[in-house]
C-alpha positions in Angstrom: 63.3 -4.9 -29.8 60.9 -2.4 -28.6 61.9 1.3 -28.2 60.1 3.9 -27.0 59.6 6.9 -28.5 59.3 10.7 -26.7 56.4 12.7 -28.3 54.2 10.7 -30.4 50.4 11.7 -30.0 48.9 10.8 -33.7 49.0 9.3 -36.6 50.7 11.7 -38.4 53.9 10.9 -35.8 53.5 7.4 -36.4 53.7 8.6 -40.4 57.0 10.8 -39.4 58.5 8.4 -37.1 58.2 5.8 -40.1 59.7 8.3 -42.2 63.0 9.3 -39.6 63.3 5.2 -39.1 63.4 4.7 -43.2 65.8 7.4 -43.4 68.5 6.2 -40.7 68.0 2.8 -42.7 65.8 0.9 -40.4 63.7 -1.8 -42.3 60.8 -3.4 -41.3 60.3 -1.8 -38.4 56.5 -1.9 -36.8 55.8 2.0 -35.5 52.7 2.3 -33.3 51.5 5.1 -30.9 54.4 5.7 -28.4 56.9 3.4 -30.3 58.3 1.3 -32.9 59.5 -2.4 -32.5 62.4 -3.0 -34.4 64.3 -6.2 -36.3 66.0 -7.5 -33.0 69.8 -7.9 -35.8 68.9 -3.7 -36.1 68.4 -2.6 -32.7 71.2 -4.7 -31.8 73.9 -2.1 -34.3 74.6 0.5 -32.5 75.8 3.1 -35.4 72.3 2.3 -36.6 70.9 3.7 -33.3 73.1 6.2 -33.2 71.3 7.1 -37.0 68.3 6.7 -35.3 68.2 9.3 -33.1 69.7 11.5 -35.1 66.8 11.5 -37.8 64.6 11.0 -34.9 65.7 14.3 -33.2 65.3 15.9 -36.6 62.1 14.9 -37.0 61.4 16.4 -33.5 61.3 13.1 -31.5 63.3 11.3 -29.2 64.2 7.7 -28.2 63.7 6.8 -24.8 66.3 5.4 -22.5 65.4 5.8 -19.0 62.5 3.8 -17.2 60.6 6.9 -15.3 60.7 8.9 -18.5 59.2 5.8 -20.9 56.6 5.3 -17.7 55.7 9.3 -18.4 55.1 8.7 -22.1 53.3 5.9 -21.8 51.5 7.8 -19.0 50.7 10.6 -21.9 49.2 8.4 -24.3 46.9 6.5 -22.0 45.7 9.9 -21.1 45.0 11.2 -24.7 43.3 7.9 -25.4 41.5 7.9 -21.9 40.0 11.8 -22.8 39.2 10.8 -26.2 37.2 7.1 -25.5 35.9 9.0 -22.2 32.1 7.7 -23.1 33.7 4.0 -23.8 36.0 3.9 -20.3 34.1 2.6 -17.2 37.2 3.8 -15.5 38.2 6.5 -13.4 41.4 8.2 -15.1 43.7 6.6 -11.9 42.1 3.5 -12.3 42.7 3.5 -15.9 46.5 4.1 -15.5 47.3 1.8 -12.7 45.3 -0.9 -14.8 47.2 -0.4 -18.0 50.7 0.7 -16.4 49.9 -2.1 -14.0 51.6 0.1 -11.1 50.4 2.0 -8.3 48.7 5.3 -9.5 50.6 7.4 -6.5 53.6 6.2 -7.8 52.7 7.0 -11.6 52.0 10.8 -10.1 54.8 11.1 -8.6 57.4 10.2 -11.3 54.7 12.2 -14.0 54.8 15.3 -11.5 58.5 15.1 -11.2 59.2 14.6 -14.4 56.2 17.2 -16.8 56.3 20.0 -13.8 52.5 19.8 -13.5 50.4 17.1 -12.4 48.4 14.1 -13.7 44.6 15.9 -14.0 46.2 19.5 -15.4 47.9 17.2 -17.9 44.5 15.7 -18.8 42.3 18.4 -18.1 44.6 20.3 -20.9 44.2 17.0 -23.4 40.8 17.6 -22.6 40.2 20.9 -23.5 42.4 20.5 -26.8 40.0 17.4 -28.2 37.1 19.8 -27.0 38.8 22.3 -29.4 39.0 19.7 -32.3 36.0 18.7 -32.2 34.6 22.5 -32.0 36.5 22.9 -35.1 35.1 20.6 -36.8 31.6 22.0 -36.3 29.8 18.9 -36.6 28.3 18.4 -33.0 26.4 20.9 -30.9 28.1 22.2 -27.3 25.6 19.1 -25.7 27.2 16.3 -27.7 30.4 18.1 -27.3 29.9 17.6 -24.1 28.9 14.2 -23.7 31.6 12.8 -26.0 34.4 14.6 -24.2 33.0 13.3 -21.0 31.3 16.4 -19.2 28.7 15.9 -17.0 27.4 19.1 -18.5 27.8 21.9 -20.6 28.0 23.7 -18.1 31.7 22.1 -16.6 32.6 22.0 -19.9 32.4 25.8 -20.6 34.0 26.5 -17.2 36.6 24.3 -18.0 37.3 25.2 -21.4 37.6 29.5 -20.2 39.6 29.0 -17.3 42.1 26.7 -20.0 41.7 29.1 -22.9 40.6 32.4 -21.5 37.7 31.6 -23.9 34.0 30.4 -24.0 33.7 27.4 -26.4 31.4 29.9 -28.7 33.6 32.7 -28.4 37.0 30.3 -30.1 34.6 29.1 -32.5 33.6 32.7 -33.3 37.1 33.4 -33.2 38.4 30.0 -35.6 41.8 30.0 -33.6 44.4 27.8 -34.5 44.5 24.8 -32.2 48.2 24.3 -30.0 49.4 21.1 -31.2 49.2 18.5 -28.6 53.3 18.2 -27.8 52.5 21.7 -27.1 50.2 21.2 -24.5 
């Protein structure tokens, strides 16, 4: 059985997830981004859940029970992976989601702006800005190729998008080697 999990965003979740699963006594569970499919005898003991989310929640994660709320993870994580493939996707963000939620993109808005506070594109224009920071701080590309592998038409949206985000120019936080906000954060 598949369960979906609140707040996973990388691989080191998927390591911690493993970890909280192993520790509530969970065996041979499969944990990918957003998830873990468990042993169908497992899912099926419900002290075993109950252990679950209990190392889960320590580990800062939760399971996820209702619909809407699994539809705005799985919303997150499309996002995150649409902002960082953005050279690879032929796809407009919308498109993207309705293609891979296979649902109607006003009614994935809806339920995401219900549920976050916020809307789809400040939701990805945030992830957007945060992988812009990553990769600034790994100093490995120039501001152009920044640019082009975040998906900016220019340099010039990018640094308009990246101040009015951060309050910063992209030199000016790499002059400044600030700490990046961990994604859950964002």
């Amino acid at each position: 059985m598949y369960i979906p999990i609140k707040g996973m965003v990388c691989r080191h979740c998927i390591e911690a997830v493993e970890r909280a699963l192993e520790k509530a006594g969970v065996s041979g569970a499969e944990v990918s981004l957003g998830g873990a499919e468990l042993p169908d005898k497992q899912s099926s003991d419900p002290q075993l859940m109950a252990k679950v989310d209990h190392e889960l929640e320590a580990a800062g994660f939760q399971r996820i029970t209702e619909a809407e709320a699994a539809l705005v993870e799985k919303t997150k994580l499309i996002i995150i992976e649409h902002v960082r493939n953005a050279a690879d996707c032929h796809l407009n963000l919308s498109a993207c989601l309705s293609d891979h939620l296979h649902t109607d993109y006003s009614l994935i808005s809806k339920i995401f702006s219900a549920r976050e506070g916020r809307t789809i594109e400040k939701y990805a224009i945030a992830q957007r800005v945060e992988y812009v920071k990553e990769l600034l701080s790994y100093r490995q590309l120039n501001i152009t190729e920044i640019a082009d592998q975040a998906g900016y038409s220019s340099v010039a949206h990018l640094s308009r998008q990246f101040k009015s985000v951060t309050g910063l120019t992209p030199s000016a936080f790499v002059k400044a080697a600030l700490p990046r906000i961990p994604l859950n954060n964002v």
